[in-house]
Backbone as a ProteinNet text record, in pm:
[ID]
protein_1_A
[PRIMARY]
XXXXXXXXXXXXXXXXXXXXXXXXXXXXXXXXXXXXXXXXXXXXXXXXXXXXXXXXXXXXXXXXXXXXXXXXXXXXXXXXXXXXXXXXXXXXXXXXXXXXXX
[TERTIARY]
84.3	0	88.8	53.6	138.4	57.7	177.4	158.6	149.5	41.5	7.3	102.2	125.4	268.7	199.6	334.4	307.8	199.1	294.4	206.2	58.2	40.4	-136.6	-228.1	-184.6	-221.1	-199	-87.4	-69.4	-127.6	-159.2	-250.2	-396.8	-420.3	-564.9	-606	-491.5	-538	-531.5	-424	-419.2	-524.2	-581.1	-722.3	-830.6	-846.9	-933.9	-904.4	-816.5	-777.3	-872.6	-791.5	-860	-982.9	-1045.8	-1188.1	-1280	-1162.2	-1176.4	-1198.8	-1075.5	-1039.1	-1148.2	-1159.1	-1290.5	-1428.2	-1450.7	-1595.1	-1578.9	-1470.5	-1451.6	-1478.5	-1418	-1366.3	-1500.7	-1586	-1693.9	-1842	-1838	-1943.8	-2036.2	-2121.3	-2198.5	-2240.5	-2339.4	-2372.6	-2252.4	-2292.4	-2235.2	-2212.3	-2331.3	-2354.5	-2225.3	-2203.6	-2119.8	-1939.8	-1954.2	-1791.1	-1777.1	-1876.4	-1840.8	-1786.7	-1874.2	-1801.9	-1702.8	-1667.5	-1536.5	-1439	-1395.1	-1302.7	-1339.2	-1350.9	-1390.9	-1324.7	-1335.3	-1297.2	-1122.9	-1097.4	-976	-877.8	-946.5	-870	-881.6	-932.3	-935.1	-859.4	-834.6	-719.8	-591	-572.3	-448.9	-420.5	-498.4	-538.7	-465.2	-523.7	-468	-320.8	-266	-138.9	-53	-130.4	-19.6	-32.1	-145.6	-118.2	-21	-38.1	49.9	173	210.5	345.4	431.9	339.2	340	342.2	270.9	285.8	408.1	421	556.9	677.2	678.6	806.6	811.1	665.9	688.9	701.5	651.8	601.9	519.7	436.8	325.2	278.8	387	391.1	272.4	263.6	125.5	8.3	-25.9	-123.2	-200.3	-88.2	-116.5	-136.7	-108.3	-123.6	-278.2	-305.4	-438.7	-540.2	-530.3	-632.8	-633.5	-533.9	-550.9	-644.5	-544.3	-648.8	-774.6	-818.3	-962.3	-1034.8	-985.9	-1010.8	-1072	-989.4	-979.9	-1112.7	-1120	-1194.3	-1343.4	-1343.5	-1490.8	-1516.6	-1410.4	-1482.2	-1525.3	-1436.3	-1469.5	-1626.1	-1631.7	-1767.6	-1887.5	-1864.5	-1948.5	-2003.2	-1871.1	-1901.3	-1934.7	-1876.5	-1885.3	-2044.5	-2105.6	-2274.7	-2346.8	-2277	-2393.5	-2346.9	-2242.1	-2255.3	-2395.2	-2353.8	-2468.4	-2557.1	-2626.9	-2763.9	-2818.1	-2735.8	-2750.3	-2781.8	-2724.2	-2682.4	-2813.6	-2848.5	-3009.5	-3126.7	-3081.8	-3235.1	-3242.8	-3112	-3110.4	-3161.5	-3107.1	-3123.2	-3224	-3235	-3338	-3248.2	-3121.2	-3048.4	-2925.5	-2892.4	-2712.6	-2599.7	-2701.2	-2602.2	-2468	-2382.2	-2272.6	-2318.5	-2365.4	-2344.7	-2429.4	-2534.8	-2682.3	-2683.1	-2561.7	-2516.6	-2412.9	-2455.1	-2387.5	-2412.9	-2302.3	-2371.9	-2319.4	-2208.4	-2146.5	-2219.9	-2310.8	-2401.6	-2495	-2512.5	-2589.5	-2716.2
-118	0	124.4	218.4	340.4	473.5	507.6	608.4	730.5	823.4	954.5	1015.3	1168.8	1224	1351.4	1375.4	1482.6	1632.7	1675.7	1754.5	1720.6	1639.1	1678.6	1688.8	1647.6	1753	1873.1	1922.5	2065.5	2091.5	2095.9	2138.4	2134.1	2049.8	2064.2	2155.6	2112.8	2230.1	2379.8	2414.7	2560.4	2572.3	2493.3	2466	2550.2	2492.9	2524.4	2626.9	2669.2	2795.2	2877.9	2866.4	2996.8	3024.9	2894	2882.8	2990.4	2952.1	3004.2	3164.5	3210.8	3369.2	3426.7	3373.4	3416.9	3459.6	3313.6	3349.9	3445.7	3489.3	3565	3743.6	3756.9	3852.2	3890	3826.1	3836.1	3801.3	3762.2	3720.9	3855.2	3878.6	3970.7	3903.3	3766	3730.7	3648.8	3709	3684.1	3487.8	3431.7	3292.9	3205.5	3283.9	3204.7	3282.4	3388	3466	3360.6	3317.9	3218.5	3143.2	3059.4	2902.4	2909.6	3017.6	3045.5	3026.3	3076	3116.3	2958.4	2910.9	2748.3	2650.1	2711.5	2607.4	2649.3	2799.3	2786.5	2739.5	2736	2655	2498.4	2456.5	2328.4	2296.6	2343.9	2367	2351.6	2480.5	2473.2	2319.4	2264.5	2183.6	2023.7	2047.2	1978	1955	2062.4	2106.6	2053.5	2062.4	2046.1	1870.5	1856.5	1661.1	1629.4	1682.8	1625.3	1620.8	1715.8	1758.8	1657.1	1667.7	1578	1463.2	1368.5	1239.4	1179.6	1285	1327.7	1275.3	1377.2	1383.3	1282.1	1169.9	1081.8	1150.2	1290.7	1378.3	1392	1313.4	1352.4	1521.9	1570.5	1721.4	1751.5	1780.4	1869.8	1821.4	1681.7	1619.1	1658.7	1665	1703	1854	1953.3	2118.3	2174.8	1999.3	2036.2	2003.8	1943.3	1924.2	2066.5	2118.1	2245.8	2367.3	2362.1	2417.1	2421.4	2242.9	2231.9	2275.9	2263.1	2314.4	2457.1	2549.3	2691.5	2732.6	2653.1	2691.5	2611.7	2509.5	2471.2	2619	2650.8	2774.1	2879.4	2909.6	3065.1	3028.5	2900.4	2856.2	2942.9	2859.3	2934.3	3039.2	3113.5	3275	3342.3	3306.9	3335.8	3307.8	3185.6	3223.4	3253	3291.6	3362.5	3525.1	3572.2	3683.8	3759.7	3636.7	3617	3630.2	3531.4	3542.9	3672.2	3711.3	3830.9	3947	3984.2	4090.3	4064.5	3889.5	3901.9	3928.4	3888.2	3961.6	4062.4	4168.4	4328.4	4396.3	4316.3	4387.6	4308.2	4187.5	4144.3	4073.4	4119.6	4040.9	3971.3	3912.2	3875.1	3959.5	4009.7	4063.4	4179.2	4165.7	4276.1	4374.5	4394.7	4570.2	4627.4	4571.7	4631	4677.3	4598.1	4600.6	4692.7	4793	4940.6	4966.8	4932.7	4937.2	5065.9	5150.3	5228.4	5357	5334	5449.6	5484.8	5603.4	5674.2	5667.7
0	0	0	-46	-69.9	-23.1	38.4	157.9	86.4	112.5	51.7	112.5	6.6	51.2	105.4	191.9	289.6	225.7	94.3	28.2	-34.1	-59.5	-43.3	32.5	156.1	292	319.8	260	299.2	218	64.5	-34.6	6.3	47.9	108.6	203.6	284.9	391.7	400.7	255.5	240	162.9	71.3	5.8	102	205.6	340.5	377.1	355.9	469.7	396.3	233.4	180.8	176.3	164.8	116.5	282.3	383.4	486.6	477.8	418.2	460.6	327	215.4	77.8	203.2	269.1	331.8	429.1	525.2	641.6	513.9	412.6	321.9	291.3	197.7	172.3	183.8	294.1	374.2	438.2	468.9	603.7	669	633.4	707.6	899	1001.3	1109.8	1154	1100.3	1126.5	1029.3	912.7	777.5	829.1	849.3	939	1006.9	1133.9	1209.2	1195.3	1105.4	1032.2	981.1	893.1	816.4	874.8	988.4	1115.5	1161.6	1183.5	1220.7	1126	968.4	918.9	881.2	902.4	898.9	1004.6	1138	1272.2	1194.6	1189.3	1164.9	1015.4	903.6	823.8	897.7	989.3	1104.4	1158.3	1199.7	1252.7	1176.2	1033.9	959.7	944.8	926.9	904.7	1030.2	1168.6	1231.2	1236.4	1243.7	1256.5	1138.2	1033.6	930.5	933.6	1001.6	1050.1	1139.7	1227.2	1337.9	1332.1	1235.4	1130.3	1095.3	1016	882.3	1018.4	1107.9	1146.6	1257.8	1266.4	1386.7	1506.3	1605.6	1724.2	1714.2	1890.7	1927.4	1999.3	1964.2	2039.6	1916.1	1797.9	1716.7	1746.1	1732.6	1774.8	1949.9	2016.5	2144	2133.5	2022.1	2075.5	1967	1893	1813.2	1923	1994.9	2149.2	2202.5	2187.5	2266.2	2162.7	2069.6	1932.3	1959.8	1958.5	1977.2	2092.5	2205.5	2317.5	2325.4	2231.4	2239.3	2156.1	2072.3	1917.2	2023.3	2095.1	2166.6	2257	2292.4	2403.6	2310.7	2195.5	2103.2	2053.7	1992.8	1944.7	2072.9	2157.5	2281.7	2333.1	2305.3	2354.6	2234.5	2092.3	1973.2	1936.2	1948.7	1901.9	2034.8	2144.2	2229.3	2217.3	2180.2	2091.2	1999.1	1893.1	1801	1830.2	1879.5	1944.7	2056.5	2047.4	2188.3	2060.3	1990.3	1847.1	1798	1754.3	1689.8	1775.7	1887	1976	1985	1994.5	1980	1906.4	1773	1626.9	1509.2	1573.8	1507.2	1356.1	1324.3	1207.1	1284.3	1156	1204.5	1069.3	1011.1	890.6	948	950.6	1037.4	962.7	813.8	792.8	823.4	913.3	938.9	1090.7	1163.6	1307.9	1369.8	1387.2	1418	1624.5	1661.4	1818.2	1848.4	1803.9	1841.9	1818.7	1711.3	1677.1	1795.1	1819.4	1950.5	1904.3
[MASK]
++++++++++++++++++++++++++++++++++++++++++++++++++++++++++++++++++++++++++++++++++++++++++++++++++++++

């Protein structure tokens, strides 16, 4: 059996990133920013297990737990954000969401 090479993991996962930073770029909607930013941690994510694979160290594998760790709490505070913004304002679209305005 033949072992996939290191680079088409990293290709994929810079694949992801971008597809990541396009939706963060041009998105309004607040719910799809979210996910975006979600799917570029987890790109990261990719990258480091592969790494970590590649070079036979459980050190990446062990600092994507932490990754994940971080990205379960942002999720958290990140859609009760959200949800707090749509009961205010009634949208989630950011260009419609002006709090600073008096």
């Amino acid at each position: 059996m033949q072992a996939i090479p290191m680079e088409f993991y990293l290709i994929l996962s810079g694949i992801l990133f971008t597809i990541g930073v396009i939706g963060v770029l041009t998105r309004r909607n607040a719910i799809i920013i979210f996910m975006s930013i979600e799917l570029m941690l987890n790109s990261v994510n990719l990258s480091l297990v592969t790494f970590s694979s590649f070079m036979g160290d459980a050190a990446g594998e062990i600092f994507v737990f932490f990754v994940m760790a971080v990205a379960a709490a942002e999720s958290a505070v990140g859609l009760a954000v959200i949800l707090a913004l749509f009961r205010k304002k009634q949208t989630v679209d950011v260009d419609k969401i002006n709090l600073i305005k008096w």
